[in-house]
N, C-alpha and C positions, 0 to 999 in steps of 0.2 A: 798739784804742781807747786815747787817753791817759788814763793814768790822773788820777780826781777825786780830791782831798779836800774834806771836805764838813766845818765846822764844827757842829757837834747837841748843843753842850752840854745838861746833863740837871738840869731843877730841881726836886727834888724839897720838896714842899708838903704842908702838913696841910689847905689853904683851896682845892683846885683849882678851881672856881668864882672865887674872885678873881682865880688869876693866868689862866683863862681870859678874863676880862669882859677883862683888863690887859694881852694881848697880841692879843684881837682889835682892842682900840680903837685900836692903834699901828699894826695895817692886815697880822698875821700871816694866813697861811690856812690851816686845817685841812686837815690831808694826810690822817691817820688818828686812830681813835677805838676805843680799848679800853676796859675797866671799870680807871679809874686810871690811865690812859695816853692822853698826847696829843701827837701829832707836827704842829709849825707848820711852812709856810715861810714865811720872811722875805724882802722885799729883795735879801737876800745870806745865804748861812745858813740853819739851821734851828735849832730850839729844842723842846726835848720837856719835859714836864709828868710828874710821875709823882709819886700820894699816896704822900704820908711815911709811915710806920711806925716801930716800936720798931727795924728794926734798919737803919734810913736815913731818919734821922730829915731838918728842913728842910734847908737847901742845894742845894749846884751840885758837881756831877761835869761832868768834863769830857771830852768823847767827841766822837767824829770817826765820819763817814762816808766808807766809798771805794768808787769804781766796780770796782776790780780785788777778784779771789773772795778773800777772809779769808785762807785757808793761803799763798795766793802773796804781799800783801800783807805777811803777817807774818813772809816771809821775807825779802823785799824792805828792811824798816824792821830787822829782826835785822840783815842784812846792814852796815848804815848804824850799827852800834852801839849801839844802841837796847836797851836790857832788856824783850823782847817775849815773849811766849807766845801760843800758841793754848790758847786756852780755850773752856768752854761754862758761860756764865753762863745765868740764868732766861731769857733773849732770845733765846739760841741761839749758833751760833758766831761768835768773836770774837776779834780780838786784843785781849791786857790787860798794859797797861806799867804796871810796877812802879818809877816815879823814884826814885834813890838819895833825896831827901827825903818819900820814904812817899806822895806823890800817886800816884794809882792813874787811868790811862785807858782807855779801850776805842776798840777801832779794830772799826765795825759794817759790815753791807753796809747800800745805799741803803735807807729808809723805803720799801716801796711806798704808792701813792696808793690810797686805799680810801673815800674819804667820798664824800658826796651829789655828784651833781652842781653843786649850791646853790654848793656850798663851790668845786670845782673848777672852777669860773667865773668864779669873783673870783681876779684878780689880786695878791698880795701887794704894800703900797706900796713901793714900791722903795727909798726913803727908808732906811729902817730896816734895818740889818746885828746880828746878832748878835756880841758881842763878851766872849765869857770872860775871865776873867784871872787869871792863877796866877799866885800871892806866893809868893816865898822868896828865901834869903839868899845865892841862888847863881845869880842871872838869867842867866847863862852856858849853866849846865848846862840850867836850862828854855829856853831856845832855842834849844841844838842837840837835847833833844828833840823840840821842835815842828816844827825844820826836819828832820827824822830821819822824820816822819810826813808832810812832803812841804809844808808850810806854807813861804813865805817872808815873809823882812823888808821890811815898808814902810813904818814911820818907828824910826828907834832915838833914844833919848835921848842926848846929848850926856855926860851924866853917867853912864851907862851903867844909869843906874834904872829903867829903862822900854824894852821893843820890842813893837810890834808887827805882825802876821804875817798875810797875806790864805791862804785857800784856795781854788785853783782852781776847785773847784765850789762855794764859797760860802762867807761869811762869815772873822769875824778872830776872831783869839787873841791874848793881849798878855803878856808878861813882866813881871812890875815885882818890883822888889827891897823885900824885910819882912824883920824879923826872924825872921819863923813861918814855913811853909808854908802856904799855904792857896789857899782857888779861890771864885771868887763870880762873878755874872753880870751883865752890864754889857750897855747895846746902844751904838750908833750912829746919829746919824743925820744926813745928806746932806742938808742944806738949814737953813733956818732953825729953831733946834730949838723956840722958841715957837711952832710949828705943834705939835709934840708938844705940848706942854704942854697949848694949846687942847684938842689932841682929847681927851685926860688929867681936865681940868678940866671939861670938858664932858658928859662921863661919870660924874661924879663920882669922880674916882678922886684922892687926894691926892697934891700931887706941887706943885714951886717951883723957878722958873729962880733958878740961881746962877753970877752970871757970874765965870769966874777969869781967872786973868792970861794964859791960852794961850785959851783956849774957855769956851765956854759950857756949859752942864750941866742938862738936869732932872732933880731927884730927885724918884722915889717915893718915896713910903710900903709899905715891904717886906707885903705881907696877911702875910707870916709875924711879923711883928712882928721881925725880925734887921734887918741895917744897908740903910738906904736903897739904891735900885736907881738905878743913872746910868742915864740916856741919854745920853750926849757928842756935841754937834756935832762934826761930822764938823771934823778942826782945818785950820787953813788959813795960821795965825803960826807961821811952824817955828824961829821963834829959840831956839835950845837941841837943836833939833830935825835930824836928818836925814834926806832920804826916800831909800830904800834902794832903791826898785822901777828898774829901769833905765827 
């Protein structure tokens, strides 16, 4: 079997309730359901839910899924250079890279499906990709990690401020250059994004199209109260722009 990568970044929330009502209205489907644990699929992608706590508090971790077993995996991406271990977090086993700027990944096996029929009957809109994005001062080094984990490039910036990287079995990851390190979660979306919006505002959920000088953008309103949530149309002006995918 070839192997997947799966993008699953992980949002952890003190309001899960909001950011459930805010990824089903964008058209996610429930794969699984624990006490404080929630696994969507998206579009392209997946996205998990997980109450905050004193010791992971709000935020975005950023975690991958692969079809290949965890130990072979983790030797495969070590192989590649990569600063990987097998580890056994609360989840079970896993690989966990340790990036020379302190972001910390997990490489998981696939989500099984375990909800209602209900749920696994609906279709996810296709529309919507899940889209992480790790900031830091060395956008190099974060995108020969992410390509180390099996991710590749499909638009790089011009200025080299920006890439980003599809996964075989689903969803993107993007590079951008900060002064900090840091990781937050962004989606995508493939079509006209005033369709998000509608579904958004119709829901009551706050949220305002900001059109920029490459794409278009809707922002949330974070329920955690931290910085507003993009959704980005999907871009289609690439002046600055290159697409990498052959």
């Amino acid at each position: 079997m070839t192997e997947q990568l799966t993008a699953r970044p992980i949002r952890f929330t003190a309001d899960l309730p909001a950011w459930r009502h805010l990824v089903e209205t964008l058209g996610g489907r429930l794969l699984l359901e624990r006490p404080g644990w929630l696994v969507y699929a998206l579009g392209s992608g997946r996205l998990a839910l997980h109450q905050a706590n004193e010791d992971q508090p709000s935020g975005t971790a950023l975690a991958f899924e692969t079809s290949t077993p965890i130990p072979e995996a983790v030797q495969q991406v070590a192989a590649r250079g990569i600063p990987i271990t097998l580890g056994h977090p609360d989840h079970g086993e896993a690989g966990i890279v340790s990036a020379p700027d302190g972001t910390r990944l997990t490489l998981d096996s696939p989500t099984p499906v375990e909800t209602s029929r209900q749920n696994t009957d609906r279709a996810p809109d296709p529309r919507l990709s899940v889209l992480p994005i790790w900031y830091g001062p060395d956008p190099a080094m974060i995108r020969r990690t992410l390509e180390g984990l099996g991710s590749r490039p499909r638009l790089v910036g011009d200025d080299g401020t920006w890439t980003d990287l599809t996964c075989s079995g689903g969803g993107l990851v993007a590079a951008h250059r900060a002064d900090a390190p840091g990781t937050e979660l962004a989606l995508e979306w493939d079509g006209d994004v005033e369709d998000a919006l509608a579904l958004l505002t119709g829901a009551g959920i706050e949220a305002v199209l900001i059109d920029e000088t490459y794409s278009r953008t809707v922002q949330i309103t974070d329920p955690d109260g931290g910085s507003t949530i993009w959704v980005n149309e999907r871009q289609t002006d690439l002046y600055g722009y290159t697409r990498a995918e052959a």
